[in-house]
N, C-alpha and C positions, 0 to 999 in steps of 0.2 A: 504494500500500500504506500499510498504519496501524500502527501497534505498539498492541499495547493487551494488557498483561503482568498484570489481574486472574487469572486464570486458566490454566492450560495449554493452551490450545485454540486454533484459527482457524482459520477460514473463509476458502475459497479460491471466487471467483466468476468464469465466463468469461460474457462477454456478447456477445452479437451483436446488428447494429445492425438487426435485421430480426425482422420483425411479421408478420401476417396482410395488415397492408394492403399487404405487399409481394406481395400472391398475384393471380394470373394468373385472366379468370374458367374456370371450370372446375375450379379450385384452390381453392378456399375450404377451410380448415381444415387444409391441406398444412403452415403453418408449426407451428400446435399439432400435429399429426401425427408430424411430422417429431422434433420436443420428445420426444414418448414412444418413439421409434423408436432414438435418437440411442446411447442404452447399453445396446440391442441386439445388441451383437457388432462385431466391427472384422475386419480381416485375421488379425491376430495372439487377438484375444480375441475369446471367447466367450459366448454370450447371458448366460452367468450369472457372469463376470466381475468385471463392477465393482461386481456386489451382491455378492459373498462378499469380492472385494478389501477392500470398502468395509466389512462387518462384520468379519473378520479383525482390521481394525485400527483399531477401534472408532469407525469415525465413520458419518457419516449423510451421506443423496444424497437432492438433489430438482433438480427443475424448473418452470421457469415460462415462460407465452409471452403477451403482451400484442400489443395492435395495433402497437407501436412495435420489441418487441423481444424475445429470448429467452434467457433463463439458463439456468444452470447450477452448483451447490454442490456441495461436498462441504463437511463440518464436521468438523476431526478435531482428535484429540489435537495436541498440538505437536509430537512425534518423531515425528508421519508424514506431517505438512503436503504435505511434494513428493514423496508417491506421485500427491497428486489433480494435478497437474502432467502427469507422464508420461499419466494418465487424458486428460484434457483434450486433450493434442495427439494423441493417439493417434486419439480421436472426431472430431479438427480433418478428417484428409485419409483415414483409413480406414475408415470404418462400412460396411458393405456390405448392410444392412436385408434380408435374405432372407427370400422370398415368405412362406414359415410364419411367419415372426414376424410380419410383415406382416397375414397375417389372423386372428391372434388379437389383435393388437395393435389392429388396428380394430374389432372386436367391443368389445373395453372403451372405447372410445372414442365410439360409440353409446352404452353405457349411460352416460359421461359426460354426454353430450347432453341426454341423457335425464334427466339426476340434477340438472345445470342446469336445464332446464326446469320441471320441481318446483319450483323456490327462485323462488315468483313475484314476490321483492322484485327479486333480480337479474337476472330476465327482462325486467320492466319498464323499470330503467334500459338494458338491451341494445335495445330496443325503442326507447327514446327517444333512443337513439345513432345506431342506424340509421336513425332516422325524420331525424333534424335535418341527418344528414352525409348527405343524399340523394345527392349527386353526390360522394363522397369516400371511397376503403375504408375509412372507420372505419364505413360503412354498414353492414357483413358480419360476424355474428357473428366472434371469432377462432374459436370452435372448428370454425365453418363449417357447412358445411348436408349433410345426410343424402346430398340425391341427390347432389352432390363428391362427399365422403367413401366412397362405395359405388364410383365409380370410379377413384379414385388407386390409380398403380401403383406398381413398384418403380423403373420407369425414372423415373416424373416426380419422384419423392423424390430420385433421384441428381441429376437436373437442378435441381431446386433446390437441394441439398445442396451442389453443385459449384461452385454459382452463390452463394450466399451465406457458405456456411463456409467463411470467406479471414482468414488474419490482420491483412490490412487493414481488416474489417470487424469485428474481436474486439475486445475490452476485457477484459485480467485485474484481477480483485480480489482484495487479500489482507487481512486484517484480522485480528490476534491473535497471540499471542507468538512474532513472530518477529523477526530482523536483517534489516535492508532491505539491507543487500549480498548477503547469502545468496540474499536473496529474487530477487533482479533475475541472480544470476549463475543461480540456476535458470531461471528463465524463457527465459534466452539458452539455453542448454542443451538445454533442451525442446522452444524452439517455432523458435529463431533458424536450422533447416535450413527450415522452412516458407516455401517462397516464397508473397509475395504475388501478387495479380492486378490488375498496375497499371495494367491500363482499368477495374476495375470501379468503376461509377458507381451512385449510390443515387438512384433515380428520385423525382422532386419532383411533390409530388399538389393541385392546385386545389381550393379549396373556395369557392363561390359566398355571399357574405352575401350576406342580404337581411332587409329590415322586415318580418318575418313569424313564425308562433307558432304552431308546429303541437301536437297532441294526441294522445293515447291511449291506448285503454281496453283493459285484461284484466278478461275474466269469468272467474272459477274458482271450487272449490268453496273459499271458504274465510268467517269470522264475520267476521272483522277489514277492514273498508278500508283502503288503502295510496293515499295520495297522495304525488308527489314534482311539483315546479318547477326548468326546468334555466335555464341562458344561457350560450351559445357564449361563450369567455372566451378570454385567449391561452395558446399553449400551453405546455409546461416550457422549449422551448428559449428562452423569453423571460425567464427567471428573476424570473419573479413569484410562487416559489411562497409565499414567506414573506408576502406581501401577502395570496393567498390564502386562507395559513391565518388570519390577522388578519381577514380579511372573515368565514371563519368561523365565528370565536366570536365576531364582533359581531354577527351575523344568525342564526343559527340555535343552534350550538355551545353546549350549558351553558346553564341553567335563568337566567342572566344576561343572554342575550343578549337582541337587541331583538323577534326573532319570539316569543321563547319566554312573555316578560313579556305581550305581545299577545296572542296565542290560547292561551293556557294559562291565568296570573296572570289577567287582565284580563274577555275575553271567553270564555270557558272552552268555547273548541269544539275542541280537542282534546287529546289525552293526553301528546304528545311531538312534538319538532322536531329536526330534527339538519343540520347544512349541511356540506357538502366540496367539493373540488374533484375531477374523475375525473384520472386517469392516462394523458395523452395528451401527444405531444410538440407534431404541428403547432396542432391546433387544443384548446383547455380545453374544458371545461363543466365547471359550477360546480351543483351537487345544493341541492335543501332537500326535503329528505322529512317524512313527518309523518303521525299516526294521528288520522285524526278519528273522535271519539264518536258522529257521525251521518251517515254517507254523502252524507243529502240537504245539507250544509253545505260540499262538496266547495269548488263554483264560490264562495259568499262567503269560504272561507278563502285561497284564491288569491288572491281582490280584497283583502284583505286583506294578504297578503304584499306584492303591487302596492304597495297603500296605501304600507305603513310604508318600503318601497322608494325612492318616489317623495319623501316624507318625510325620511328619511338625504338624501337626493341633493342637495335644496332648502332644510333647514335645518341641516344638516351634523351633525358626529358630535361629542358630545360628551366632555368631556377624558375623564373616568372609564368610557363604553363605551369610547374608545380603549383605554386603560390596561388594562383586563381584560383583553381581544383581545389585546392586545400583553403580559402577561404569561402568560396559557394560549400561547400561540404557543410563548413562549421555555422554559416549563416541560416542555413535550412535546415539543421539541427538546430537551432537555436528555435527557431521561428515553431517549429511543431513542441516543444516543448511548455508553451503557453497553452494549449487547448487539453480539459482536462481528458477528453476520449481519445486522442491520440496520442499521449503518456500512459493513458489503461494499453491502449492497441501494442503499444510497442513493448511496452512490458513484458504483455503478453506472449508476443511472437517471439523477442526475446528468451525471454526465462527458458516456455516451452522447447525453443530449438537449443539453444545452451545448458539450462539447468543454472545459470547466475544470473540472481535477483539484481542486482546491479551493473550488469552489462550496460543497460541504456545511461546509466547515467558516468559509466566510465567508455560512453562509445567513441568521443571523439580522441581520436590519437594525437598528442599535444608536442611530442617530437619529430620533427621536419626532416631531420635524415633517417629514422626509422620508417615514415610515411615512404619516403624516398626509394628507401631498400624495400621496403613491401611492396611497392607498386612496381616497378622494374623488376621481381622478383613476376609476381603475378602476372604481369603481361610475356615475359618469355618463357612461363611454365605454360598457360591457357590461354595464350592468344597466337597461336601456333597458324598465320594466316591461310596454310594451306588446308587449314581444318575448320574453314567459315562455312559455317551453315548458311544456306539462304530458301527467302521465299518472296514470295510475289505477288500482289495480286494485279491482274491487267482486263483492262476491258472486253466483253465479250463481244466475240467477234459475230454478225447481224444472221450468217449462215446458221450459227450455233446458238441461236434460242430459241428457237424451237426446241432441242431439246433440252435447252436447260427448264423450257414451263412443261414439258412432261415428265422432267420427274419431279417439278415439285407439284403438277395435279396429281401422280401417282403417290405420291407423298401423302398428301392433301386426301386423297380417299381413304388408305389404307390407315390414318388418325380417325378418320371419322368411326369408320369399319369397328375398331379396337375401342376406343373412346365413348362408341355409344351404348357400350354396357357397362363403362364403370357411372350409374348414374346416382345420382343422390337423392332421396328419399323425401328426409326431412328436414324441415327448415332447422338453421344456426341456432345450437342451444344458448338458451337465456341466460344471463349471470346468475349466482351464486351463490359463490363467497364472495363476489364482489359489495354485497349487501353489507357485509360487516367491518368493510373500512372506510374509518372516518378519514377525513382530509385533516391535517395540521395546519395554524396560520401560517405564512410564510416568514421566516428570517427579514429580520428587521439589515436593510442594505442601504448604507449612505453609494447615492446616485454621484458618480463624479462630476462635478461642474468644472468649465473649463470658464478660462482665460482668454481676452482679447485686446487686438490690437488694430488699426488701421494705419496702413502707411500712404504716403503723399499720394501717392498714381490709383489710390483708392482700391488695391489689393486688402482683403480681409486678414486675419488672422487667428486661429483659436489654437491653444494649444494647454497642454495638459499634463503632467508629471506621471508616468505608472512604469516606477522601477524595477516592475516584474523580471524582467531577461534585460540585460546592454543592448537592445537595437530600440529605434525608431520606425515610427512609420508615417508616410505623410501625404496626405490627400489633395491634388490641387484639383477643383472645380472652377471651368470656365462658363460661361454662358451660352457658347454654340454647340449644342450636342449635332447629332447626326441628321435629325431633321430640318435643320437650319440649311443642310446641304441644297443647293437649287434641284428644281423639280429635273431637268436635262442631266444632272451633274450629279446621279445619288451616286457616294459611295466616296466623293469629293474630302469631307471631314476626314473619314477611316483615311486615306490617303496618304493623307499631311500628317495626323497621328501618325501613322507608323513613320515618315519619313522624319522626325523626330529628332531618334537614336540613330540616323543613315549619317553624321559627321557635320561638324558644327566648321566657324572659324576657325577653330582653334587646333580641333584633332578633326583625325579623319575615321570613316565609319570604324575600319578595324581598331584605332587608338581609342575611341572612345568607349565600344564591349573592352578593351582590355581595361580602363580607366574604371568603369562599372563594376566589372565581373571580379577584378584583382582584390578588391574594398568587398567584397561579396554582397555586394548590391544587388538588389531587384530595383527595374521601372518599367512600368505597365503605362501604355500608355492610347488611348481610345479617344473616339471624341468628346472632345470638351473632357476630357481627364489625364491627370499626368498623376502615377501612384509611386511611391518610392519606399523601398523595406531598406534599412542600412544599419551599421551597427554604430552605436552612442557616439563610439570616438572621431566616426568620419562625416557629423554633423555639417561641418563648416565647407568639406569636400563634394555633399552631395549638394548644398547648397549652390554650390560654385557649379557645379554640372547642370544642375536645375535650368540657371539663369543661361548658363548656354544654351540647352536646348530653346528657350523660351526666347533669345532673343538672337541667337548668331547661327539658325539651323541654314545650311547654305544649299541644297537641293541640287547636288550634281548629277549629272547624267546617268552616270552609271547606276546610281544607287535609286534611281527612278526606273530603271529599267529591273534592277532585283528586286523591288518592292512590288512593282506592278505584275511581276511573273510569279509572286508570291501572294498578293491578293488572287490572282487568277486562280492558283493551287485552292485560295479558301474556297471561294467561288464554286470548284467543280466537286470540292469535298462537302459543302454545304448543300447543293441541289442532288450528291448522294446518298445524304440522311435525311428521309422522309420525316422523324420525328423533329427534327431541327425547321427544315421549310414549310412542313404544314404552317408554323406561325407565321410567316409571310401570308400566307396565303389568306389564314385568315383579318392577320391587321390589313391588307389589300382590299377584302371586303366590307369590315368595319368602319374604319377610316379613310376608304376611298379617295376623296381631294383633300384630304388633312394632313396635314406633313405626317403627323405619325406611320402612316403607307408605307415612308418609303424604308428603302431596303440599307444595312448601316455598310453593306460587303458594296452598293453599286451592283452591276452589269459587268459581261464579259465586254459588250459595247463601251458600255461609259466610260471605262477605266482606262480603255484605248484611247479617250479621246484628251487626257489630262496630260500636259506637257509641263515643262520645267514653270514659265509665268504664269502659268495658270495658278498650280501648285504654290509658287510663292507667296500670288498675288492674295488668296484664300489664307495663307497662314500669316501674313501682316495683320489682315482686317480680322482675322478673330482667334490668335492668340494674344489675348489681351488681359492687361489686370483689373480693366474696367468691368464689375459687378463680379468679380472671382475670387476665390474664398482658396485659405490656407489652412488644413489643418494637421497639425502635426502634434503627434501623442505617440510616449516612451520613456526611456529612461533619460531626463533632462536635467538630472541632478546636475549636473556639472557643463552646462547649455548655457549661454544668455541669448535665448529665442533669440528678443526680439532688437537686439544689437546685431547681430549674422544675420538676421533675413533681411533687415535695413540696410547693410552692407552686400549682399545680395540679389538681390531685390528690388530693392528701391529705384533703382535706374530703369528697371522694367515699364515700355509705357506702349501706347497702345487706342485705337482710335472706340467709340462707344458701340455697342453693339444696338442694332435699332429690334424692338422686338416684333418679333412672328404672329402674322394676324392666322388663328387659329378660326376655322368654320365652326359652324355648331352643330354636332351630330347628332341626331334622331335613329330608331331602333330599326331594325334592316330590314325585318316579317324572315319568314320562313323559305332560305334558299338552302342550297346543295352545291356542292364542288365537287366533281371526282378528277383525280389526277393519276397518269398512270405511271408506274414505272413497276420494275418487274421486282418486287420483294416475295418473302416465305409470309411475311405479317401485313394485313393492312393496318395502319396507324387512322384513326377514327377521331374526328373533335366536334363538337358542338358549341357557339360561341356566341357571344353576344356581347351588347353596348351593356357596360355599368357606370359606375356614378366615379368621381374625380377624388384624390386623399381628402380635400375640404368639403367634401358634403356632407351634409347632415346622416344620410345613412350609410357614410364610409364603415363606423364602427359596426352599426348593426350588420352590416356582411361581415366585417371580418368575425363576427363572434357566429355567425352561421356558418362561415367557412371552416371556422374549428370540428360544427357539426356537422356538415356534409364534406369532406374532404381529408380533414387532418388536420389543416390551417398549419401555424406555427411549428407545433411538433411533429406532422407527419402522423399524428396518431390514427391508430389502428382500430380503434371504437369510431367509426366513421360510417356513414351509410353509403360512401363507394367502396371503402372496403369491405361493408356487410354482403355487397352485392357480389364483390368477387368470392368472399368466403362460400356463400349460398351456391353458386352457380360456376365457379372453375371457368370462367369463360377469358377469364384473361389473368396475366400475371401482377400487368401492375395497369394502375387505374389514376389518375390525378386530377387536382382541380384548381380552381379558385373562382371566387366571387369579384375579385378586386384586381387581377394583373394586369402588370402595367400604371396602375393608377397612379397621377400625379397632379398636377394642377392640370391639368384633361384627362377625360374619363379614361378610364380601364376597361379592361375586357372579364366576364364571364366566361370558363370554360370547362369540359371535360374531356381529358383525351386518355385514350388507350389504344393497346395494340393486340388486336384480335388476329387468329386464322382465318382466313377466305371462306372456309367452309363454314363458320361458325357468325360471317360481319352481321346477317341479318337479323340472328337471333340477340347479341349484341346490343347491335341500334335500337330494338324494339324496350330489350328493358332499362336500356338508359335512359332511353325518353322518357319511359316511364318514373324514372325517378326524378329527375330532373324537376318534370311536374308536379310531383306526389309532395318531394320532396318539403317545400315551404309550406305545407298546408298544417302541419304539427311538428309542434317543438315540446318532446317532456322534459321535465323540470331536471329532472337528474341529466339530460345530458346540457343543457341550459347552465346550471351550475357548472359542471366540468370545464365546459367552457371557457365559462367567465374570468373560473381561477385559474386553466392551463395558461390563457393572455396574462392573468396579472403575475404570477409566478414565472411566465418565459421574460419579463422586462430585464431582469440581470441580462440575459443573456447577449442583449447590446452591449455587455461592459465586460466581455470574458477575455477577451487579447484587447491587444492594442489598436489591431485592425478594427475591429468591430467599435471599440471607443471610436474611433476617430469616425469612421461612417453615422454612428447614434450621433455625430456633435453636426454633422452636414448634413443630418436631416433636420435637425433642429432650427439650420438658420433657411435650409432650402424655406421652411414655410413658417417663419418668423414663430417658431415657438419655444417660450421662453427656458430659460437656464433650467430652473426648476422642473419641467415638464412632467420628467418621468417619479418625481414625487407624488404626482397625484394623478397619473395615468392610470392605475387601478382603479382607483375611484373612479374615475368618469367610465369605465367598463363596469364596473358594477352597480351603476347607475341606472342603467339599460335595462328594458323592459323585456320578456319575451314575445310580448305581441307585438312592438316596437322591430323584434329583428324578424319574424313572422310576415310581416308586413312587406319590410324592404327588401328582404328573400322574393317573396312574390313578384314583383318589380324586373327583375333580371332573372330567374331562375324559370324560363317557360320557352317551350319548343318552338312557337308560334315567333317568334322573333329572336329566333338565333339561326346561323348558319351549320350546316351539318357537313363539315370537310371529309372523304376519302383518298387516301393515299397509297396507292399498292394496284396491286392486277385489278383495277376496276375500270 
């Protein structure tokens, strides 16, 4: 366990030491299975149990299942931490997974298969997983293969249930504002009747090296090619992760690294490179992926990666690539060590693959010639370039689709076929024991207030001390976001944002990623936003970088020609994820002639038509500090803000931004969109006009949203997740009452992603809820509600990041210091016939649009 007292909140994590590759054949996808099956009901509790438990008292549940291992979360307020405790051991020895749940449960889990499948980035590395561990279950998908899955019973789930969920094979995680006595006397309490099973032994799996370098290719329907290079590497329980990540911002990681300056800077055949390591205990593999411009350039950008490989290994690495790598390493360590669930996660993954409860926090290596010697060791032990794995994905060619849609209709019947006798009976059993737990008031939390300044050119200022870790983080808000782009010209904003970080007066693109990356810097930067992550000491450094970008960005040729072949890449990868452009598709129909329409990527046209003055002439007139806000929150003990940003700064000037005459939108009635492209999933939305963050029934939606959605936590006491519970028709389901909403209205919507063979049954009962839905609200989920909102308000102040966003929305809509002082209050103020009401308003079929995306 960790204390970590930012916030009222922690996360409680149980871990088991078992994976997919612990599955029997026959059994493939039994452990993922078993993962969704688990808070399904116990002896004592009931299907719908530990999701109302769970909202009641306002926290949030998930799970995960790897080849290695499987978790489990809860994330609550701090006065209800050791309810998820009793949870936990309760699922340990009594789940009883009954057959009905059982086969709705599998239904969703097909369309999970199925929704993976889609995501042909992450099919390919699964591909080159199983290709490389031929003789080893990391071969087998974890979520497993159809024909399993269509056989698992309820008996073989108890057999392995019985067989692996043992406290000897557990791991608890605790992380966030609690006393570690309390914590450890709980845990006796809970689990310390639990006998273990002390023959049980964890089977040891051979994997065969060899001098060899296998391939392969996915054809699908997509614009974009996908190439990635792997190499078998050691695995976590060898604690080389920190080496790792050091290998990967020297090779691929950051526009500094050494592949990136090669085939990008240099030789200019492709758009982007990115390197990792995967998530495996026994054996590693180590990723470099990457979008080439020309498909036919596949096999030299490989020889290439080879090349420069072969190069590091024989002429070694020099101080200053070192020194990046080994700064971004410790920077992004530093950075995940602020969120209290990914200090549980890592914990977690740690311990279980080591056995040392203090791995993570002794994970960064603080000697620079031992990094040295480990990483020059590791690259000429397992980067052996004649042993690069590759794979591929490449456009399908127009001859070959035809058969690629028969075999997904032959697909597509033989689910139905099998599928339509696991059917479900009876409706999602009632709560419980949920009946017998009271809620606790929440922890009394002083709100942080920030600080302000205004300097001459009428740039903002807010800023805020939270010493939690040495870095900073710093939000610049301009005034022109993406729809300010001209109606001819979308895509204009993104543009000039990215051309940014492309080399100021002063350095040029490559000096400026090294000047960033060296400092292990983050800058994001988008329209109308410039975001900065850095660490304490180089305050006065990013400052100075800042005002370059902002005032000296000089837009040369070249780097307008790499930007624009790099939007293109987003471009053809964005019109390849139908879950990504259905929203196009539908802000197009909503918003029609309202700047919010347009698109923030542009056109493959448009983007053609922006030249060096164009570009220029666009980033004079509105990177500007007129009506732009500064806000920077971290560790500022040893800072004088507002001396360095006036030094900084202050010379920054800039012509007034005139504002955007915005239409006024009325409700669209009842249309249809079908688009086609050839997926396994159609993606499904229903959408509509809602009301603006300042309207009067902003609140009541979002307290509706809670109850038909999830809202804030994502919760699972929801009536679209009741829908999927009931019916298996889809894996995941989402919504909201309020997206997008800002000083112009938002959108209403529900989107999921259904089988072809299953869309109509689908459409039919979401409409149905959709409509039902506003018509009753009961009290018990009305309360949950109220308190999940007022209990999630910490959660604006959990990092730095999140500070600083909670302070820029404060001044986006002039509301004051105090705010979130008595933001519960005015949520508890609210009536339910009040959100009743304004549910009705936006939640009705008759005036929303119904989108399909997929083979339709």
């Amino acid at each position: 366990m960790y204390p970590n007292r930012q916030v009222p909140k922690v996360s409680t994590q149980l871990w088991y030491h078992v994976g997919s590759k612990d599955e029997q054949t026959g059994e493939r996808g039994l452990a993922h299975l078993l993962e969704h099956m688990i808070f399904k009901g116990t002896e004592k509790l009931s299907e719908s149990d530990i999701n109302v438990i769970t909202s009641k008292l306002s926290g949030s549940t998930n799970a995960f299942t790897s080849y290695d291992y499987t978790g489990y979360l809860f994330d609550m307020p701090s006065q209800h931490w050791q309810e998820a405790f009793a949870l936990f051991a309760d699922c340990m020895i009594n789940c009883t997974f009954k057959e009905e749940h059982l086969n709705s449960e599998l239904k969703a889990v097909i369309q999970e298969l199925k929704m993976y499948k889609d995501n042909y980035t992450s099919s390919l590395i699964e591909e080159m997983i199983g290709t490389i561990f031929a003789d080893h279950p990391y071969h087998n998908p974890i979520i497993g293969y159809k024909q399993d899955l269509w056989n698992i019973t309820r008996e073989g789930l108890l057999k392995f249930y019985n067989k692996h969920y043992i406290p000897n094979n557990a791991t608890l995680i605790v992380v966030g504002d609690v006393e570690p006595g309390v914590v450890f006397e709980e845990a006796q309490r809970q689990f310390g009747s639990i006998q273990p099973v002390l023959d049980y032994k964890r089977q040891e799996f051979y994997y065969n090296k060899d001098l060899s370098a296998k391939s392969i290719t996915l054809y699908r329907d997509v614009s974009q090619p996908f190439g990635a290079g792997a190499f078998v590497i050691p695995g976590a329980g060898e604690k080389k992760d920190f080496i790792f990540d050091v290998i990967s911002w020297l090779l691929g990681a950051g526009r500094g690294s050494v592949l990136y300056k090669k085939l990008v800077d240099e030789l200019d055949l492709i758009t982007d490179i990115d390197a990792f390591s995967y998530d495996l205990f026994d054996q590693g593999i180590f990723f470099i992926d990457f979008q080439p411009k020309n498909a036919e350039d596949i096999p030299k950008i490989f020889g290439v990666i080879q090349d420069e490989i072969a190069r590091l290994i024989e002429k070694g690495i020099s101080d200053e690539e070192l020194g990046r790598a080994i700064k971004k390493s410790e920077s992004t360590y530093l950075s995940s060590m602020e969120s209290n669930q990914k200090v549980a996660y890592a914990l977690g993954r740690m311990f279980v693959a080591t056995g040392d409860e203090n791995y993570v926090f002794n994970y960064v290596e603080k000697n620079p010639a031992r990094i040295r010697q480990e990483v020059e060791s590791m690259l000429k032990q397992y980067f052996n370039p004649i042993i690069l794995n590759t794979g591929i994905i490449l456009p399908i060619e127009n001859e070959q689709r035809d058969k690629w849609e028969e075999l997904q209709r032959v697909s597509d019947e033989l689910d139905t076929k099998i599928l339509s006798g696991k059917i479900r009976q009876t409706p999602v059993e009632p709560q419980k024991m949920a009946y017998s737990i009271q809620p606790k008031p929440p922890k009394h939390f002083e709100y942080p207030i920030y600080q302000e300044f205004t300097l001459d050119n009428g740039l903002e200022v807010l800023m805020y001390n939270n010493p939690n870790i040495p870095k900073i983080e710093m939000f610049l808000e301009m005034k022109t976001k993406h729809h300010y782009d001209p109606e001819n010209r979308q895509g204009l904003g993104n543009f000039v944002s990215e051309m940014l970080v492309q080399g100021t007066k002063k350095h040029s693109a490559e000096q400026l990623a090294y000047e960033i990356e060296s400092r292990g810097m983050t800058i994001g930067t988008s329209p109308g936003y410039v975001t900065m992550s850095l660490l304490s000491e180089d305050f006065s450094r990013a400052l100075d970088i800042l005002a370059e970008l902002l005032t000296e960005s000089v837009f040369d040729e070249k780097s307008i020609i790499q930007v624009r072949d790099r939007i293109t890449a987003d471009i053809n990868n964005y019109w390849d994820s139908p879950s990504q452009f259905i929203g196009l598709l539908i802000n197009k129909e909503i918003y029609k002639k309202h700047p919010y329409q347009k698109n923030i990527l542009g056109t493959l046209d448009t983007i053609k038509t922006f030249d060096r003055a164009m570009l220029l002439d666009y980033y004079q007139k509105t990177i500007t500090p007129s009506q732009a806000r500064l806000v920077i929150v971290g560790d500022l003990s040893n800072v004088d803000v507002q001396k360095q940003v006036e030094q900084y700064l202050g010379k920054w000037q800039g012509p007034q931004i005139t504002e955007l005459a915005y239409n006024k939108l009325s409700n669209i009635g009842k249309q249809e969109i079908n688009y086609s492209i050839n997926r396994d999933q159609v993606v499904l939305a229903f959408a509509g006009l809602s009301v603006s963050r300042l309207h009067p029934d902003f609140d009541k939606l979002l307290l509706f949203e809670q109850i038909f959605s999830g809202g804030v936590l994502g919760s699972m006491s929801s009536r679209l997740f009741a829908l999927r519970e009931q019916t298996g028709l889809f894996y995941t389901i989402t919504g909201s009452l309020i997206a997008r909403a800002d000083k112009q209205p938002g959108i209403s919507y529900i989107k999921t992603i259904v089988s072809l063979d299953r869309l109509a049954e689908a459409e039919k009962v979401i409409a149905e809820t959709i409509n039902k839905a506003p018509l009753y609200i009961e009290n018990e989920e009305f309360e949950q509600a109220r308190n999940a909102l007022a209990n999630s308000l910490v959660d604006n102040f959990a990092t730095s990041r999140q500070i600083a966003q909670a302070f820029l929305f404060l001044k986006q809509y002039n509301l004051p210091k105090n705010y979130f002082d008595y933001r519960a209050e005015q949520l508890m103020a609210i009536e339910a016939d009040e959100v009743r009401e304004a549910a009705i308003k936006v939640l009705n079929t008759n005036q929303m649009v119904k989108v399909r995306v997929g083979r339709v």
